[in-house]
N, C-alpha and C positions, 0 to 999 in steps of 0.2 A: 779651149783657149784658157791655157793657165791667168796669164799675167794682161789686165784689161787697162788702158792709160782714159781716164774720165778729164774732160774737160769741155768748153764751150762759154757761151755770154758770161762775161764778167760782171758783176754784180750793177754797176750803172749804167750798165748795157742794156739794162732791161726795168729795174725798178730803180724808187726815190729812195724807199730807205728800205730797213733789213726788218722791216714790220710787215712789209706788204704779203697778204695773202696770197698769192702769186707762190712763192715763195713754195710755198707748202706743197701745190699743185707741182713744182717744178721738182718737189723731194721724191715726189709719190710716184713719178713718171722713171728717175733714175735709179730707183726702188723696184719696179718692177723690170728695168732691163736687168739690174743688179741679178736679183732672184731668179730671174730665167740662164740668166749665164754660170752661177752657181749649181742650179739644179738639174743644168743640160748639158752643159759645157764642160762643168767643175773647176771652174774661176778659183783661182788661188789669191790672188793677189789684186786690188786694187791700185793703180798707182796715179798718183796728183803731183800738180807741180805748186800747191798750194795759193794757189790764184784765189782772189773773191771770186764770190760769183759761186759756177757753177760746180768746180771743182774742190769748195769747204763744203758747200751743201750733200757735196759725193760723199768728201769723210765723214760728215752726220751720218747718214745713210748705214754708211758701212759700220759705226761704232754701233747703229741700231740694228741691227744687220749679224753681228758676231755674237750678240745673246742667242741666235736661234741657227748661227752659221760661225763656230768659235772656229774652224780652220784659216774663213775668209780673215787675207792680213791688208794691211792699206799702207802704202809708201811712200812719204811726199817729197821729191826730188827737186829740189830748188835749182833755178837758172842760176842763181847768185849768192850769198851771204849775204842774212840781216833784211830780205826782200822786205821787212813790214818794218822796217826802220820808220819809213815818211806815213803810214799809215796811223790812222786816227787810236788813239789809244784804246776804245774796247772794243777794235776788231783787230788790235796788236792782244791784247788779250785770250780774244777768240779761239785766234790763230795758233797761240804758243802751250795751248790746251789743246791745241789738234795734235802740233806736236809732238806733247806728251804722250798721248797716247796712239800713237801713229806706231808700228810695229818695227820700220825702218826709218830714218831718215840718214838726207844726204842731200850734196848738191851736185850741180852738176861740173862749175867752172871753179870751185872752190876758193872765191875772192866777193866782195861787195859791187856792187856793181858796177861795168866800165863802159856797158855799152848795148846797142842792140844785137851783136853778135853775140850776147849772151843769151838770149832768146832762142835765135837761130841754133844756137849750139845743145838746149835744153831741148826742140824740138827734136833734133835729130837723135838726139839721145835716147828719148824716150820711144821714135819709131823704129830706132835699133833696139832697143831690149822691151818689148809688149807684143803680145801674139794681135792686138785690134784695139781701135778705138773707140767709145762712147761719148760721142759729138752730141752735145744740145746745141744744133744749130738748124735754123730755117733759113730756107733757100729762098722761101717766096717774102720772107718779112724783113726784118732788119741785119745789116747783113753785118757789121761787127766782126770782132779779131776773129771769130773760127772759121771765118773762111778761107783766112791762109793754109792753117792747120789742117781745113779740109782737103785743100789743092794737093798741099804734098800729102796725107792720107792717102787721097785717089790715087794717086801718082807712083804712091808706092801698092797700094793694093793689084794697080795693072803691072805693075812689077813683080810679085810674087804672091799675089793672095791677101797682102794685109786685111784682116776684117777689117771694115767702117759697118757700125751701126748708130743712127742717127736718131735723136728725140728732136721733131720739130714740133711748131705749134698746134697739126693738128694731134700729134701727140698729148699735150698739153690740154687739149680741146676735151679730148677722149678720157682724161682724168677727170677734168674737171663736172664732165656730164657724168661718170660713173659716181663721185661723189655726190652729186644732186639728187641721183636717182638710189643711194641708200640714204639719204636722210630726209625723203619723197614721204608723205604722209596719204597713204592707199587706204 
């Protein structure tokens, strides 16, 4: 799988603020799909639609990622123009320091935004050009926007193969005990 599109819970979809430990646990999880898809797959490309949430944590990840993996690149494809307009000013900060060093960027309707078909039109866009996608999404817990994303995923994987691989919370779970148990005092 060259080209992997990373997405899922949006940042209040799941925590208060961008302090929460949580956070961390949920790096370490798309960390380790990341590096298995690189080191088996040969992942070229990361690609984000630059959402909070799960998808700025993917390009952390990956700018952590390219010290030890400099071929992997990261793409963030925007629904819209100016998406972080209404956003709080230092995660419009965050975000345009993603940018900078994101290896492409682009969008996809090439205007500010008009509508929810601007959505719909970024999803499709991005399941026509990525060999699979990296859902953090749980099926048994809160169920939040990647469940669309997962419908059509599915929809298109019985269609032609699309990968779907998914981090859900017992994902999550499985980090957070592996962490415990290296800083476990034997």
């Amino acid at each position: 799988m060259k080209r992997l599109w990373v997405t899922g819970y949006k940042m209040h979809e799941l925590f208060f603020n961008s302090k929460d430990p949580g956070i961390g646990f949920v790096k370490k999880a798309i960390e380790k799909r990341l590096r298995y898809q690189i080191e088996n797959e040969a992942l070229e490309w990361v690609i984000i639609s630059g959402q909070q949430g799960t998808e700025l944590w993917a390009a952390e990840v990956v700018f952590q990622l390219q010290e030890e993996y400099p071929e992997l690149k990261l793409a963030v494809i925007t629904p819209f123009l100016d998406q972080e307009k209404n956003w709080k000013e230092e995660k419009q900060e965050e975000y345009l320091l993603i940018l900078e060093q994101a290896d492409f960027v682009s969008t996809v309707t090439k205007r500010p935004y008009e509508g929810p078909w601007q959505f719909r039109a970024r999803d499709q866009f991005l399941l026509d050009n990525t060999d699979g996608i990296l859902l953090f999404y749980d099926e048994d817990g809160k169920e939040g926007s990647p469940k669309y994303i997962k419908e059509k995923a599915m929809k298109r994987y019985e269609e032609d193969g699309y990968e779907v691989i998914t981090i859900s919370a017992y994902d999550i779970q499985d980090i957070v005990e592996e962490e415990q148990l290296k800083h476990w005092d034997w």
